[in-house]
C-alpha angles and dihedrals in degrees: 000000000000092000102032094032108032086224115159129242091245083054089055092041097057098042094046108039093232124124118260090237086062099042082055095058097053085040090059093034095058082045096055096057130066124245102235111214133173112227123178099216091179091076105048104104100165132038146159124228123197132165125215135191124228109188121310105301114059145009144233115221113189143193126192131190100240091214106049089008081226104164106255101189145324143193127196110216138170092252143008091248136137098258094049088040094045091046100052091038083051100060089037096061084053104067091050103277104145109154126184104204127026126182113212150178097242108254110168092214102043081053106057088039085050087046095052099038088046108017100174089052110112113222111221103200116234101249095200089060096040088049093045098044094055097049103049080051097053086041132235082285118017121210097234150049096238084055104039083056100043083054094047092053096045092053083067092060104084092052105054106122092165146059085232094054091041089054088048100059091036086053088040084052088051101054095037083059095048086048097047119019093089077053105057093044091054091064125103101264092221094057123099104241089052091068107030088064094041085055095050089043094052092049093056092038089058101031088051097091095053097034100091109041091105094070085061094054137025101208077069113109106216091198144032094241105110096066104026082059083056097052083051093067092028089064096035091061095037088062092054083068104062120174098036104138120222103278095047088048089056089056104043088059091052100057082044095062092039089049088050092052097048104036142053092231099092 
């Protein structure tokens, strides 16, 4: 219950009848040791990765089963970075993970890390980042019309379920480049809508190619969501829990991945 629950020891106390001294001791007991679990890494095909900060100081990197979304693994490191990413995807090949399709945030690094450890996995990009992203770059009101109608455009993004819908914003995209591309050189290059349109522009440019897999196959998150609903309440219970040091921090997430994975609470 103090993992799964985020109950308090003064909760358990009181509901048990047992001292908090005593409640502590089983608590850091359970924390000192590691959940064993038996994954078969050879038949996971489709997952979802996702990072998350806690604090300053450290990271969560996450990987989810698409089809259960069963947590596969996770490291915590100081930063979301390619070493940290190469190393874990490494190990992870290893022991048989070969997935063929993998949805994830977007993370330049943890791509190209994803691309050299499984080369013939296909990256769907996360839309809601891509559509988020591009947005908060182009502002709540953008100053011009190139930029009013890009945003427009990207706020349909989230919600294409067909090929014909597909064709239609990738045709829209087209013809707002031909449009506005002259445009956008033409700015000062120093001002801010210049490169607020160049960024959003590079980042569909680039996302383009890995936007659509989902409409092939339906095991394809489109989205992120999944886990990055999990590292919600992850955090939000983890907060009930204020003072654990590090270490303790690094267990208790591990106990609350293992828990999600062997229980119906989550």
């Amino acid at each position: 219950m103090w993992v799964k629950e985020s109950c308090s020891i003064r909760f358990l106390s009181n509901l048990s009848g047992y001292s908090r001294f005593k409640l502590n001791g089983i608590k850091n007991y359970w924390l000192s040791q590691v959940p064993e679990e038996t994954i078969d890494f050879t038949k996971i095909k489709y997952m979802v990765y996702d990072a998350t900060y806690f604090h300053k100081d450290g990271c969560l990197l996450n990987l989810m089963d698409a089809t259960d979304q069963r947590i596969i693994s996770h490291i915590y490191v100081r930063k979301e970075n390619f070493h940290a990413s190469y190393k874990w995807f490494l190990d992870l090949k290893e022991k048989g993970l070969t997935p063929t399709f993998i949805t994830t945030d977007g993370e330049r690094a943890t791509m190209r890390a994803m691309r050299l450890v499984w080369p013939r996995a296909s990256l769907q990009r996360c839309l809601y980042h891509i559509q988020h992203e591009g947005k908060r770059w182009l502002r709540t009101y953008p100053k011009t019309n190139a930029g009013k109608e890009l945003r427009i455009l990207l706020s349909k993004l989230s919600s294409i379920k067909t090929f014909q819908e597909r064709d239609k914003f990738i045709l829209d995209y087209h013809d707002w480049t031909r449009n506005y591309s002259n445009f956008v050189l033409s700015l000062p290059h120093t001002q801010v809508a210049y490169k607020d349109l160049k960024r959003t522009m590079s980042l569909i440019n680039h996302a383009l190619p890995d936007i659509f897999h989902y409409l092939h196959d339906k095991n394809i998150h489109p989205t992120t969501n999944a886990l990055e609903g999990f590292h919600s309440r992850l955090k939000a219970d983890y907060r009930r829990h204020r003072g654990l040091t590090k270490i303790h921090r690094l267990q208790y997430i591990d106990w609350y991945c293992f828990f999600k994975n062997n229980t119906n609470y989550f």
